[in-house]
Every structure is written in C-alpha cells, then in structure tokens.
C-alpha positions as CSV (number, residue, x, y, z in Angstrom):
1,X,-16.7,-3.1,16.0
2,X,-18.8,-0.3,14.7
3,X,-19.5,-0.5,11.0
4,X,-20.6,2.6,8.4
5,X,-22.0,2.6,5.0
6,X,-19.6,3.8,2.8
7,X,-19.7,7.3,0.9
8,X,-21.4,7.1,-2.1
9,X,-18.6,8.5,-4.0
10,X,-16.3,5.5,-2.1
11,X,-18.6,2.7,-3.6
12,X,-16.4,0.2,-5.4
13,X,-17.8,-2.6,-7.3
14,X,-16.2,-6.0,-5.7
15,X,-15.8,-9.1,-7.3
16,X,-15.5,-12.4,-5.0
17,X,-13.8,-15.4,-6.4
18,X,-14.1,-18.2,-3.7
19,X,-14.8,-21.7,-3.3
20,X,-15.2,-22.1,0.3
21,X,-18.6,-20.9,1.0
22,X,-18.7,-19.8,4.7
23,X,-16.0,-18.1,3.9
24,X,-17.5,-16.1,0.8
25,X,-21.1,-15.4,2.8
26,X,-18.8,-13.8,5.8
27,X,-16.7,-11.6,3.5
28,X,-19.9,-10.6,1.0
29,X,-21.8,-9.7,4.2
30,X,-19.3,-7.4,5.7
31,X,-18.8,-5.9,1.9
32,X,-22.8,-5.4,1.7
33,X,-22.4,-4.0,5.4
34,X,-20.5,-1.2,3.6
35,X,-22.3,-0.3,0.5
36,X,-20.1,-2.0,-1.8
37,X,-21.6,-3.7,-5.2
38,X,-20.8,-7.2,-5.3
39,X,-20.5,-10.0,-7.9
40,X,-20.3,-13.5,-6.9
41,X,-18.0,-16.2,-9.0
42,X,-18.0,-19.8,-8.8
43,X,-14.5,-20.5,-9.9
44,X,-11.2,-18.9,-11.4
45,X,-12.4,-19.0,-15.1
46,X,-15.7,-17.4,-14.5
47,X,-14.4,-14.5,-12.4
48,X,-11.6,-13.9,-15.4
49,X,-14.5,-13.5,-17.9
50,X,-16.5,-10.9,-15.3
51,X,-13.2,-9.1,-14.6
52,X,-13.0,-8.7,-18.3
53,X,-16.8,-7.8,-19.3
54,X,-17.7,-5.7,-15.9
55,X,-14.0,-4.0,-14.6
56,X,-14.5,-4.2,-10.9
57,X,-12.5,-2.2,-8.7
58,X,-11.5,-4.9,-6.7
59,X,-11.1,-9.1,-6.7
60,X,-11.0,-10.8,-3.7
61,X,-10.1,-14.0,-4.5
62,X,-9.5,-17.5,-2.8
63,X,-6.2,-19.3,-3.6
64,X,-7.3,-22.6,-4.7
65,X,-10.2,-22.0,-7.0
66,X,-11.6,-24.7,-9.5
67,X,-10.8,-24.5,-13.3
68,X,-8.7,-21.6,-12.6
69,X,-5.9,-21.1,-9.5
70,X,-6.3,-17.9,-7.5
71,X,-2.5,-17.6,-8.1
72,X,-3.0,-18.3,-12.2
73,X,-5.8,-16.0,-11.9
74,X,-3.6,-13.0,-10.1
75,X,-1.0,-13.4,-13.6
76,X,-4.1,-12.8,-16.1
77,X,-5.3,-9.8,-14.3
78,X,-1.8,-8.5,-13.8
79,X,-1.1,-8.8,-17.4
80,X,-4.4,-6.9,-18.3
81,X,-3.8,-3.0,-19.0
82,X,-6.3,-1.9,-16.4
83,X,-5.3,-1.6,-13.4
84,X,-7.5,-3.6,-10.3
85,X,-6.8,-4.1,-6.8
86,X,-6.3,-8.0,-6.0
87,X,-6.3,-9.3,-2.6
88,X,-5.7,-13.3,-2.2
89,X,-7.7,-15.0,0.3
90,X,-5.4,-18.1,2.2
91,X,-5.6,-20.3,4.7
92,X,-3.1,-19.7,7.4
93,X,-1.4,-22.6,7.1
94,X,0.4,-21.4,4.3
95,X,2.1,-18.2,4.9
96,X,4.6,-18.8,2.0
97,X,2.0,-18.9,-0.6
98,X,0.9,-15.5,1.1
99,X,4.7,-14.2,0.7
100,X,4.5,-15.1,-3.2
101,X,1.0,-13.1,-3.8
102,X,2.3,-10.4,-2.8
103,X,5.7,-10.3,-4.7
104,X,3.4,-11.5,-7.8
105,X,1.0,-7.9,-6.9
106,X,-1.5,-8.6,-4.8
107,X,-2.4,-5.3,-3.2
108,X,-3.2,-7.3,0.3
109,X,-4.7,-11.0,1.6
110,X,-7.2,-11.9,4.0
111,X,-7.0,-15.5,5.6
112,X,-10.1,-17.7,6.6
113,X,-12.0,-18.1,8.5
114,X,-12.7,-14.5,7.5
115,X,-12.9,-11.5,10.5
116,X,-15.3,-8.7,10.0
117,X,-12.0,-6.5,11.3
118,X,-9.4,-7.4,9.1
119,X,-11.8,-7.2,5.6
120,X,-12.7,-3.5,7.3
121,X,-9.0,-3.2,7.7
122,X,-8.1,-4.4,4.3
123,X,-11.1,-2.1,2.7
124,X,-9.9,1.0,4.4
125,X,-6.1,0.6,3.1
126,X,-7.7,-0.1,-0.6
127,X,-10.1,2.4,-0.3
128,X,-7.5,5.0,-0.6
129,X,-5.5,3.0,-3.2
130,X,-9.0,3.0,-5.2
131,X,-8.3,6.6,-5.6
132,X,-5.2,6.0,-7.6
133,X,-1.8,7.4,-7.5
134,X,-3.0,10.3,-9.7
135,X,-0.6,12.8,-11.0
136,X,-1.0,16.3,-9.0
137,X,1.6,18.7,-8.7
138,X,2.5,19.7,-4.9
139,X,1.3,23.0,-3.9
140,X,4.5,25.1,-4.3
141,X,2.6,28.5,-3.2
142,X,2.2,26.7,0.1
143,X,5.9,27.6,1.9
144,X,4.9,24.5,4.5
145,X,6.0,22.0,1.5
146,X,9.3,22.8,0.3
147,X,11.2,20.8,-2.3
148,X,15.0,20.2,-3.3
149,X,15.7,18.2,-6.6
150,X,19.3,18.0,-7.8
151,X,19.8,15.6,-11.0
152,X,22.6,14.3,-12.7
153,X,22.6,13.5,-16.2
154,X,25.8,12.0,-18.5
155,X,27.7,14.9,-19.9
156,X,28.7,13.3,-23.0
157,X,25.7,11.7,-24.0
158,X,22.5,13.1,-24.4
159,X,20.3,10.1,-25.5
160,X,21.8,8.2,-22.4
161,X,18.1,9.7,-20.2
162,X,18.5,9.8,-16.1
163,X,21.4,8.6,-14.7
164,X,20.5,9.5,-11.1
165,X,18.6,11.9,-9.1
166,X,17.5,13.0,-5.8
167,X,14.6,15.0,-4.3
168,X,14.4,16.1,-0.9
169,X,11.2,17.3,0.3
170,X,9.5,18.8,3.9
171,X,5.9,18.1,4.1
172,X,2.9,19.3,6.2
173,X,0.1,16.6,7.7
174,X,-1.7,16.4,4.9
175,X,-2.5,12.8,4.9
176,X,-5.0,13.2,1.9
177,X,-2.3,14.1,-0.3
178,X,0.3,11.1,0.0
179,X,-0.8,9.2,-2.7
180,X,-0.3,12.5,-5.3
181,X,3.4,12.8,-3.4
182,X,3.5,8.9,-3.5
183,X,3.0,9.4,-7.5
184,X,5.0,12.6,-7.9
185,X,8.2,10.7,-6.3
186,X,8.1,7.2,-8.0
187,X,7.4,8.6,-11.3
188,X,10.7,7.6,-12.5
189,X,11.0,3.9,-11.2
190,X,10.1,2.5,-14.3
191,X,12.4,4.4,-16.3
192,X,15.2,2.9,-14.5
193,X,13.7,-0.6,-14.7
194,X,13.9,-1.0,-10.8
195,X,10.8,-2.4,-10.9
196,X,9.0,-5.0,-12.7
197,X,5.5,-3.5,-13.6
198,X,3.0,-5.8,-11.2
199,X,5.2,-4.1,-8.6
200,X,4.8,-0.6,-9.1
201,X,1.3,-0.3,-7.3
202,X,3.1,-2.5,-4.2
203,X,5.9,-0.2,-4.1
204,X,3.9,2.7,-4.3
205,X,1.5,1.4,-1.6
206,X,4.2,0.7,0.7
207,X,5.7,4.0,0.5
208,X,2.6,5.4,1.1
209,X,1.8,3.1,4.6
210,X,4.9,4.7,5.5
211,X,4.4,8.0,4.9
212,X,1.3,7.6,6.9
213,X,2.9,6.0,9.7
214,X,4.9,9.2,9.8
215,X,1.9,11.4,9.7
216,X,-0.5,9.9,11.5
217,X,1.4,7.7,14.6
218,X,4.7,10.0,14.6
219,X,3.6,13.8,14.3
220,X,-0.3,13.0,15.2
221,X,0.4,10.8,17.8
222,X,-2.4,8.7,16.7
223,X,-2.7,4.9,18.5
224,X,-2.5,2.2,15.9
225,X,-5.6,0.2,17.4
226,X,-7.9,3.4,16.8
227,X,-7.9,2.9,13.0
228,X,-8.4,-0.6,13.9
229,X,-11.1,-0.2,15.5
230,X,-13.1,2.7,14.5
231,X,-10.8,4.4,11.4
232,X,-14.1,7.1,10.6
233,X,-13.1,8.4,14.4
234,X,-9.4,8.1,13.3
235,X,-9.4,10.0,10.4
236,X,-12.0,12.5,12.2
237,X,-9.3,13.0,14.9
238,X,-6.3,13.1,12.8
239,X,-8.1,16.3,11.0
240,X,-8.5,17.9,14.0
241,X,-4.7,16.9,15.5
242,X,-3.6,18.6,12.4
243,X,-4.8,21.9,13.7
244,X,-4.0,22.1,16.9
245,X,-0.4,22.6,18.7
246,X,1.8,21.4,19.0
247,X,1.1,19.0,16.0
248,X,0.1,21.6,13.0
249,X,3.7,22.8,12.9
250,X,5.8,19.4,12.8
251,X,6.7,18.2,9.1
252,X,7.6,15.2,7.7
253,X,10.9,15.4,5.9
254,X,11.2,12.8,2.6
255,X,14.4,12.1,1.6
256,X,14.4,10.2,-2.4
257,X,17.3,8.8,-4.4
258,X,17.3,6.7,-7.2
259,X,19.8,5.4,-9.6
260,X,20.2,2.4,-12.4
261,X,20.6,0.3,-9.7
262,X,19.0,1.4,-6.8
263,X,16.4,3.6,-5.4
264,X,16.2,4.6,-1.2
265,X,13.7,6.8,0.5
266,X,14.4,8.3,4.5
267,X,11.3,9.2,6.0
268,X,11.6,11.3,8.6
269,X,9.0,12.7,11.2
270,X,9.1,15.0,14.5
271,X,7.2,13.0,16.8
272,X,8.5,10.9,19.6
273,X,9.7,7.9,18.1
274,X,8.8,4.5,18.8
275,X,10.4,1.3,20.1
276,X,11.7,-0.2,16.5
277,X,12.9,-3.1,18.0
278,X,9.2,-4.5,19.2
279,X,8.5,-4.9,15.9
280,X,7.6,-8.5,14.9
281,X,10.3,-10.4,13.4
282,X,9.8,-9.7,9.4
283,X,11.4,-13.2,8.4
284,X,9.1,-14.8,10.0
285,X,6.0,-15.7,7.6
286,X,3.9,-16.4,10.8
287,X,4.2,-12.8,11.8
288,X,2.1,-11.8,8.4
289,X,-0.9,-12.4,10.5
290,X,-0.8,-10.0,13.0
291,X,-3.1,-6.7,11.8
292,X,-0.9,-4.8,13.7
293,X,3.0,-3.6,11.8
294,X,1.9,-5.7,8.6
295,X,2.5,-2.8,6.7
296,X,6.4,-2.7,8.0
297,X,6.5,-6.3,7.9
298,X,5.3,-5.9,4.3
299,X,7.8,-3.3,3.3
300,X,10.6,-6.0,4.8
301,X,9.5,-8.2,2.1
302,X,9.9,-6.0,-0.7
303,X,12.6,-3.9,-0.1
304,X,16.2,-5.1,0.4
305,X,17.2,-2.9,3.5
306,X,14.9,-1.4,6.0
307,X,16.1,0.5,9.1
308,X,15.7,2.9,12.1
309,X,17.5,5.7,13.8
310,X,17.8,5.0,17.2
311,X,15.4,7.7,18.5
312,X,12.9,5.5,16.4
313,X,11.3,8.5,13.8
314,X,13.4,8.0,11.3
315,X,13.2,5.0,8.6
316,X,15.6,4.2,5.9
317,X,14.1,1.9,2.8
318,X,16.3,0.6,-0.1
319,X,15.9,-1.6,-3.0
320,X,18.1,-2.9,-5.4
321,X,18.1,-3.6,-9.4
322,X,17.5,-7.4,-9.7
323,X,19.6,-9.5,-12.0
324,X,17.0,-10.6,-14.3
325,X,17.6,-14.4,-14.8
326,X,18.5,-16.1,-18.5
C-alpha cells in the first residue's frame, strides 16, 4: 500500500500509550510515515499526565497498560472537558473488551500485531473527525439542499422545552460537508438526554460513516477497497464523480426524528443498492475484525434497530432512551 505525508494543515499531535513494544515501534512508524507528531508513554499514569500538560489530538492506547488500565485510562480522558479522539489497541482474542471501548467512547480500536492498513484506515476515518463536528449552517441559497423541519412543542406549558421534532432534508454529494450536517442534525440529542455525553462523538461518527456510505458507495458508486487501499485516489475520484452524469444530479435524502424517548434517522440514496444481506453478522464480536462493513457493524452495536429496504439504498437507524439504572 502506497503511503503520503500528510497535509500540513492535517498534522495531529499523537500520543501512544502501549506496553507491548513491537507493537508500539509498528504503529509510531506508520504514524511518522504520515507526518504526525508523536509522544511516546511508558504506562497509563504517565500518558494521563501528557494528555493533561500537552492536549494531543489523539491517544492510541493499549488495553492492559501498567499503573494505569487502557480501559481506566479511556474514563479520565472521557471525563476531561476537552474533547480527544481515543482508539483502544486489543488483542483479538478479546472482542468483548473491544465491544465495551467502544460503548465507553472510544472513537475506534486497532488489534495487534498492528497492520500498516488498518492504522491508515483508522487515521483517515479520525482525520476527518479531527476536524470536529463544527456548527455551520447548510447553504440555503443553494436550491440542491433543501430542508423540511416541523416541531412540536406542549401547548400548555411553555417551560416544558422540545417535545419532539423532525427534519427532513435532500442533500447534494458534498462529502466535505457531513460532519457540519452531522452537527446541525444531532444538536438536540443531549437536550433530550438520549445520550450519555462519552456517546455523543460515537453517535455522531456513526451517522456520519453512513452518510458517507450514501454518498460515496450509493450515488458515487465508489468500491469500498479503493479507500482501503489508496483513500488520496478515492477522495480524488469521488471529486470528480461528483461532476460528472449521471452522479452530480442524485441526492441523498435524510430523514431525522427525535423524541424523549427516541431518536431515528432514514438515509436514503439514488444509487443502485447493495446486497444488505452479505453483510457480516453484527452479533458476532469476531466480525469486528474485518476492515470491511465495520462501520455498519459498529452502528449495530450502538443503535437499537438498524434496517434496509429491499432495493438495499435505503437504511433505517433507531435508538432508544435507556432506563438509567438505581
């Protein structure tokens, strides 16, 4: 696989928390590969202290560490204001303890022994993420994104806030602008207390993969083992899909409802569909493994239903209020 460096501008400063050492010289080599600044810690307690004093943008961190867990070390930084991207590092022999990192809000996990193309995989999902969900209004001059909000609030009491609402929206490929949307729809999710707050950035990611999968794989027509393999040459191509026909006129159409106890999103795109039903089995942990659909296989763990039309271009995604226990 052909490497780059990295934009200047797309620099991050990397922290590595890891106790097995061929491990931490593989990933810190294909990190360097990239550009990326890099400090090294010898166990959980010291990269807590350099997470505090330096603010990286990222921790990759193993999940047995001494002094300090990688799992007790993912609770401190999740508790800390500033937000930072965490991604646990596991052996594969324990998919479960995967499953719990990233319900606890780790942004992604790498297993040893490390491969040069799943940290390249994993840096070009964060790379985006590194961006933020920043608050930008969608382009209403632009009559290719169109928007439909209808709320509901209690008539007879006006401290009572949002009681439900829904947006529906028709957007254009513009796959450098899901994040903003990403933002401009979950805005709300705390408000309701849907979501705890270590999984707002989780939720917000997932959407995101899926709005992407919409873009790039259903209207683009993009093969997944392109970004895989080369993503500069996938993103280059996926520019120049978007302009020509018949691609630049489909739209993706995002469909948003959220309530006190509930909150759904139906992505829909105008490509040809794929076979849904191909898709690895998401309640199996094993299947967290394979680069390939872990973003839908992530989405399965997170959100309480997930579903297809039959055509396959259509996915529903729905999460419930959780009880919160005494």
């Amino acid at each position: 696989m052909k490497n780059k460096n990295t934009d200047p501008s797309e620099k991050m400063e990397i922290l590595i928390a890891e106790e097995n050492q061929e491990a931490c010289s593989a990933l810190a080599e294909v990190l360097k590969s990239c550009g990326h600044l890099l400090k090294v810690a010898q166990d959980g307690e010291e990269a807590l202290t350099v997470f505090r004093e330096t603010r990286p943008d990222l921790l990759f961190s193993g999940l047995t560490l001494p002094k300090l867990g990688g799992m007790e070390l993912l609770r401190e930084v999740q508790s800390d204001p500033r937000e930072m991207l965490f991604v646990m590092i596991c052996p594969m022999s324990d998919p479960e303890k995967i499953q719990q990192a990233l319900k606890k809000g780790a942004a992604d996990f790498l297993t040893r022994p490390i491969q040069e193309r799943e940290v390249l995989r994993t840096l070009d999902r964060l790379q985006s993420l590194k961006k933020g969900f920043v608050s930008c209004p969608l382009d209403s001059s632009d009559p290719s994104n169109s928007e439909s909000v209808d709320f509901s609030i209690h008539p007879t009491d006006p401290k009572a806030g949002l009681v439900e609402e829904s947006k529906t929206l028709e957007i254009k490929n513009d796959f450098e602008s899901v994040h903003s949307l990403v933002n401009y729809l979950n805005q709300d999710l705390m408000r309701y207390g849907l979501v705890e707050d270590e999984e707002l950035l989780t939720i917000n990611t997932l959407l995101a993969e899926a709005l992407e999968n919409a873009i790039f794989h259903g209207n683009l027509e993009l093969p997944k083992e392109l970004r895989l393999e080369n993503p500069q040459l996938f993103y280059e191509t996926a520019k120049q899909k978007s302009g020509m026909e018949p691609y630049q006129n489909r739209r993706v159409l995002i469909q948003h409802a959220i309530s006190r106890n509930s909150f759904k999103y139906i992505i829909r795109d105008e490509g040809k569909g794929f076979e849904h039903t191909e898709i690895p089995d998401p309640t199996d942990p094993q299947n967290l493994f394979q680069l390939q659909g872990r973003g839908l296989l992530m989405i399965s763990l997170f959100m309480d239903e997930m579903f297809w039309n039959e055509r396959g271009n259509e996915i529903t995604m729905i999460r419930y209020k959780k009880r919160k226990s005494c």
